[in-house]
VOTOR-957865 format. One line per field, with one value per residue (C-alpha): residue in one letter; x, y, z; residue number from 1. Coordinates in steps of 0.2 Angstrom, whole numbers, plus 2048, in hexadecimal, padded with zeros to 3 digits. Example, Ala and Ser with C-alpha at 12.3 -4.5 7.8 and 13.67 -1.06 7.14 Angstrom:
2
rest <- A/S
xx <- 83E/844
yy <- 7EA/7FB
zz <- 827/824
nr <- 1/2
***
This chain:
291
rest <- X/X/X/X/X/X/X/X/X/X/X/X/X/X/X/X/X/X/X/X/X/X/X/X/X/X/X/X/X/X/X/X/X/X/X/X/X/X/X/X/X/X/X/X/X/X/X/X/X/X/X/X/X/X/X/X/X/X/X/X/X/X/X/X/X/X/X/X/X/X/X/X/X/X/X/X/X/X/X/X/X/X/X/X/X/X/X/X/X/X/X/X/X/X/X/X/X/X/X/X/X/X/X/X/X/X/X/X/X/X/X/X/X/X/X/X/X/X/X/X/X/X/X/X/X/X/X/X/X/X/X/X/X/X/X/X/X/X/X/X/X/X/X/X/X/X/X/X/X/X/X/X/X/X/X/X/X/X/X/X/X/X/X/X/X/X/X/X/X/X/X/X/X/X/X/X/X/X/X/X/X/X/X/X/X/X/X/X/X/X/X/X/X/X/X/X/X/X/X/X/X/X/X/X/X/X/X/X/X/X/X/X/X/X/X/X/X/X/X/X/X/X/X/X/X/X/X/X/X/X/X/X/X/X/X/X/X/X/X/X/X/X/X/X/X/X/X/X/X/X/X/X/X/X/X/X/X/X/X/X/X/X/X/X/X/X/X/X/X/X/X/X/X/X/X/X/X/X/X/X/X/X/X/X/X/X/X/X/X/X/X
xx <- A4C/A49/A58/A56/A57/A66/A6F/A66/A71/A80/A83/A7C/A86/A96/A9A/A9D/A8D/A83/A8C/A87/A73/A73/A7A/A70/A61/A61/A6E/A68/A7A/A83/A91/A90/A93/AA4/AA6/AB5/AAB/A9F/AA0/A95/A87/A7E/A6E/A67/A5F/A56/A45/A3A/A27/A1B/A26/A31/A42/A40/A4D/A4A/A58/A59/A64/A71/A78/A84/A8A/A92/AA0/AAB/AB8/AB3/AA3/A95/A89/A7C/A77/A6F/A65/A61/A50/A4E/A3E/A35/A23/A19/A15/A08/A10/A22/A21/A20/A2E/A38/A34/A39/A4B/A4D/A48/A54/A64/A5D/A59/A6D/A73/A69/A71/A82/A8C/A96/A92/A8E/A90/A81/A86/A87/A75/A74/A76/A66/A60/A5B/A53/A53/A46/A4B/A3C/A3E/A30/A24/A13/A13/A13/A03/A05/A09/A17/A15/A0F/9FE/9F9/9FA/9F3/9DD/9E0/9D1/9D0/9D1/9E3/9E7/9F3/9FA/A02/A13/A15/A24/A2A/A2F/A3D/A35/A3F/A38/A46/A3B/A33/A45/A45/A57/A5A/A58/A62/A72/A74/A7C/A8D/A92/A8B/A7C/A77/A77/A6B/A5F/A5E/A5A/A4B/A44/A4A/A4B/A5E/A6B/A6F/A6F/A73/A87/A88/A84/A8D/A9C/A9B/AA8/AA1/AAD/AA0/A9F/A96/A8A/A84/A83/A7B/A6F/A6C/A6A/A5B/A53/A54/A52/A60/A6D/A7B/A7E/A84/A8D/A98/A99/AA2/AAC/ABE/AC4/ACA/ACA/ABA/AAF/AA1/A92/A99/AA5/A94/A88/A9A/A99/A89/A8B/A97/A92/A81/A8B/A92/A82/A7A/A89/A86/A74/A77/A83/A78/A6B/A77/A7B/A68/A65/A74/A70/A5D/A64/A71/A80/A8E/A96/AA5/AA1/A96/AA4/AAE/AA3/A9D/AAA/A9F/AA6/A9E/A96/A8B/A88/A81/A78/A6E/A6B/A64/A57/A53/A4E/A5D/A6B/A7C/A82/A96
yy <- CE0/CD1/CC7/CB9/CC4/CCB/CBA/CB4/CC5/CC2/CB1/CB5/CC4/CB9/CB8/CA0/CA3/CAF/CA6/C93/C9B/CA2/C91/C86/C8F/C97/C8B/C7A/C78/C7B/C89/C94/CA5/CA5/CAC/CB7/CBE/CC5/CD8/CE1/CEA/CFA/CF5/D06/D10/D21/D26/D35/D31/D3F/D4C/D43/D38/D26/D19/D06/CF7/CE6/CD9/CD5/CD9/CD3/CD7/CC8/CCE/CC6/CCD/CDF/CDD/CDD/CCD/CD1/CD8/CCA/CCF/CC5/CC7/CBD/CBB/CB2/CB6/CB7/CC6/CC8/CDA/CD2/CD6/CE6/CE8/CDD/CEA/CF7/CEF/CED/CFC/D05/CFB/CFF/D10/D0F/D09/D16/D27/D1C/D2C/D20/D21/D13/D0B/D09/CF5/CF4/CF1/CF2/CE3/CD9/CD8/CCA/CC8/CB8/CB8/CA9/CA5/C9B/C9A/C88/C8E/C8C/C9D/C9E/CB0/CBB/CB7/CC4/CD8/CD2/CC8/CD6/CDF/CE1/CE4/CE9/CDD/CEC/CF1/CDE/CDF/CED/CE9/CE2/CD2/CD2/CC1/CBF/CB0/CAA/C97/C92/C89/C7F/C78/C71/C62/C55/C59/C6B/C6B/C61/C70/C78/C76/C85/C81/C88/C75/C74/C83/C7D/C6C/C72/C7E/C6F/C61/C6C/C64/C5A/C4D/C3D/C42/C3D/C48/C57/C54/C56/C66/C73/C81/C92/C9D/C97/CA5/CA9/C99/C92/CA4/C9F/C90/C95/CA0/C93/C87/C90/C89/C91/C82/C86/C9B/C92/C88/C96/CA3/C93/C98/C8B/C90/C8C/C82/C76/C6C/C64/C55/C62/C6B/C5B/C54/C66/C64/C52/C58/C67/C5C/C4F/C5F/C66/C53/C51/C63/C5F/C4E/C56/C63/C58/C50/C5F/C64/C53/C53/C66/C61/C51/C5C/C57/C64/C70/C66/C57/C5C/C64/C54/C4A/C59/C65/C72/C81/C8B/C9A/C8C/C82/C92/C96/C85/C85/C98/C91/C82/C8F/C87/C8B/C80/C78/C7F
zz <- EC5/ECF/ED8/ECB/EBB/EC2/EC6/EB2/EAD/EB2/EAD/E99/E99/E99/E88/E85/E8F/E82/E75/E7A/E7D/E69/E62/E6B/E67/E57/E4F/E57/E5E/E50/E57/E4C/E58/E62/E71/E6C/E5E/E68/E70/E7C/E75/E7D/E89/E8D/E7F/E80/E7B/E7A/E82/E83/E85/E90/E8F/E92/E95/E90/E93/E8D/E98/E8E/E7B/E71/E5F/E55/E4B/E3E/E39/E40/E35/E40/E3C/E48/E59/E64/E74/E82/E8E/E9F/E9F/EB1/EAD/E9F/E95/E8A/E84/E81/E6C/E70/E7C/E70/E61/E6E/E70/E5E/E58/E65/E5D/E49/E4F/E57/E45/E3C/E46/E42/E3B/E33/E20/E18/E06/DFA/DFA/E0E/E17/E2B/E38/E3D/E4E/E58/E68/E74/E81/E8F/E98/EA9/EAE/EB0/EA7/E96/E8D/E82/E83/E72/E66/E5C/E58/E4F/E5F/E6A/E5D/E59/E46/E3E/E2D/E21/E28/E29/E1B/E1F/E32/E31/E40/E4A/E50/E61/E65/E77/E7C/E8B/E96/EA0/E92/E87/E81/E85/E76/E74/E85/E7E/E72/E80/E81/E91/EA4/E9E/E98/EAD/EAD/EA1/EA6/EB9/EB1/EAD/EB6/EC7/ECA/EC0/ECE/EC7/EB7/EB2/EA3/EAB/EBB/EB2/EA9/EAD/EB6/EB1/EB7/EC9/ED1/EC4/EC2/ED4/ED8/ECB/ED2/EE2/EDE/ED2/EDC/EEF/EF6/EFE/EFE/EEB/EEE/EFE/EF1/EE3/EF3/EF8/EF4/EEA/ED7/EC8/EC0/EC8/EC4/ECC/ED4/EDD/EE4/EE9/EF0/EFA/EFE/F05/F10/F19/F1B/F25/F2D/F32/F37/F46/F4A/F4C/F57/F60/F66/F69/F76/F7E/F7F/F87/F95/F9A/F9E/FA9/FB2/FAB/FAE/F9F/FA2/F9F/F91/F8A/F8B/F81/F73/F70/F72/F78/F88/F7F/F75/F87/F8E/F7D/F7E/F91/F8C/F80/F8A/F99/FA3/FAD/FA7/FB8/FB7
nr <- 1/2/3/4/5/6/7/8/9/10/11/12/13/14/15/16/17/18/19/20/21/22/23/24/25/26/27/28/29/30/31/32/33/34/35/36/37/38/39/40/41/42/43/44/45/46/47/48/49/50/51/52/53/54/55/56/57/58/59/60/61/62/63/64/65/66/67/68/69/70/71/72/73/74/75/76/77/78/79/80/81/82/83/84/85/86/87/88/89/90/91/92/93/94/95/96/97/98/99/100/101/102/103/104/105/106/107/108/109/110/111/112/113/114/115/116/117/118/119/120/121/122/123/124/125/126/127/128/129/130/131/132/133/134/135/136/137/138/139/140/141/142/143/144/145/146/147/148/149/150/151/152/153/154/155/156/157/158/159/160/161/162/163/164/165/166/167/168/169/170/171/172/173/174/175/176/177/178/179/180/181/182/183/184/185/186/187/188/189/190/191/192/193/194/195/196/197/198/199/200/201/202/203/204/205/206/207/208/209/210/211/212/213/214/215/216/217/218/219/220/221/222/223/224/225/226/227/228/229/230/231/232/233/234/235/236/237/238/239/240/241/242/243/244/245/246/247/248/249/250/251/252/253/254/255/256/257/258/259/260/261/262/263/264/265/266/267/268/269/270/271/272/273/274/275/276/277/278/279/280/281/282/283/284/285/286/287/288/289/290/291
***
């Protein structure tokens, strides 16, 4: 699992996360699933493959109760590249979790019929997924069996490819996540800026890797509690670059000052920089510091 689809992971598995990507999706909004209603499902099924013992995991599952009666079991799959076999690793997933149901010892009523199962598939990446959406297309059925296959649909959203409005479903941080997929950032935009961030680490992790930027995991291990938001970041961002800008010039200085002569003491006065870094610059310059 690549260092992207684990940060993806850990942010969906938090349960307003998982919550906000279901309503947003398959309820346009509407809040229908509640983050307190939801309860961690098993990932990690078993299965027997010629003659040996296979294991298959999803990324994230969640069963939506009500009451203790189980509605559904939704499963999440990051997805970064396209795949052409994804219906049948999809029907894999879901027929693990009926399979689960059906060796249930629990006995059940001839009323009472077995929860559905839904999979999710998040695709992050920029080319459009033409690829297969269902069993049939990654099937050659010859015309005579036509009738006979059953289809399975698979649920593929591709994040970079929302539209506003699809993204203004999102309620959680995770708006912040899918605008960036296709916007590449959210500076500029007012209505984002100020979304409260509770997943702090997850997110700016996230955004880190998306985004190959390394001032974003800099702020999320910056201990400062409690919630933040965006303006909070590019406000971070501004000033370690102001930072890093006089720590630039004032090495330049130095550099400038060595070559002419000037002695470590007065290069001191006029920089602040300690001796070790002196001697580190007069080192890389090929230079001896005049003391």
């Amino acid at each position: 699992m690549s260092e992207k689809d684990i940060a993806e992971k850990a942010l969906v598995k938090q349960n307003d996360i998982f919550a906000d990507i279901a309503n947003a999706l398959l309820f346009q909004g509407e809040q229908h699933i509640q983050p307190e209603d939801l309860v961690d499902a098993p990932t990690t099924y078993m299965y027997d493959a010629d003659s040996t013992v296979h294991e298959q995991e999803r990324d994230v599952a969640k069963l939506w109760k009500n009451h203790d009666v189980v509605l559904s079991l939704i499963g999440v799959e990051n997805q970064t590249n396209i795949c052409n076999d994804m219906p049948l690793r999809i029907i894999g997933y879901d027929g693990a979790a009926y399979r689960t149901q059906l060796l249930n010892k629990k006995v059940l009523s001839r009323t009472e019929k077995r929860y559905p199962v839904i999979s999710i598939v998040l695709y992050s990446g920029k080319k459009r997924w033409k690829s297969n959406r269902s069993l049939k297309e990654c099937l050659k059925v010859p015309p005579i069996l036509e009738p006979f296959v059953n289809d399975y649909k698979v649920n593929v959203f591709e994040l970079a490819h929302l539209t506003e409005e699809q993204i203004k479903f999102f309620q959680s941080e995770y708006r912040i996540i899918a605008y960036n997929y296709t916007h590449d950032s959210v500076k500029g935009n007012e209505e984002l800026l100020n979304i409260p961030i509770k997943h702090r680490y997850e997110t700016f992790k996230l955004l880190s890797i998306v985004n190959k930027n390394e001032q974003y995991i800099n702020f999320a291990e910056e201990d400062l509690g409690g919630e933040t938001n965006m303006c909070d970041f590019y406000e971070y961002a501004e000033s370690k670059g102001k930072i890093a800008g006089r720590t630039e010039a004032t090495n330049s200085f130095a550099i400038d000052m060595i070559k002419d002569g000037i002695s470590a003491k007065m290069i001191q006065k006029y920089t602040k920089l300690s001796m070790e870094r002196l001697e580190e610059i007069a080192k890389s310059l090929n230079t001896t510091l005049v003391l």
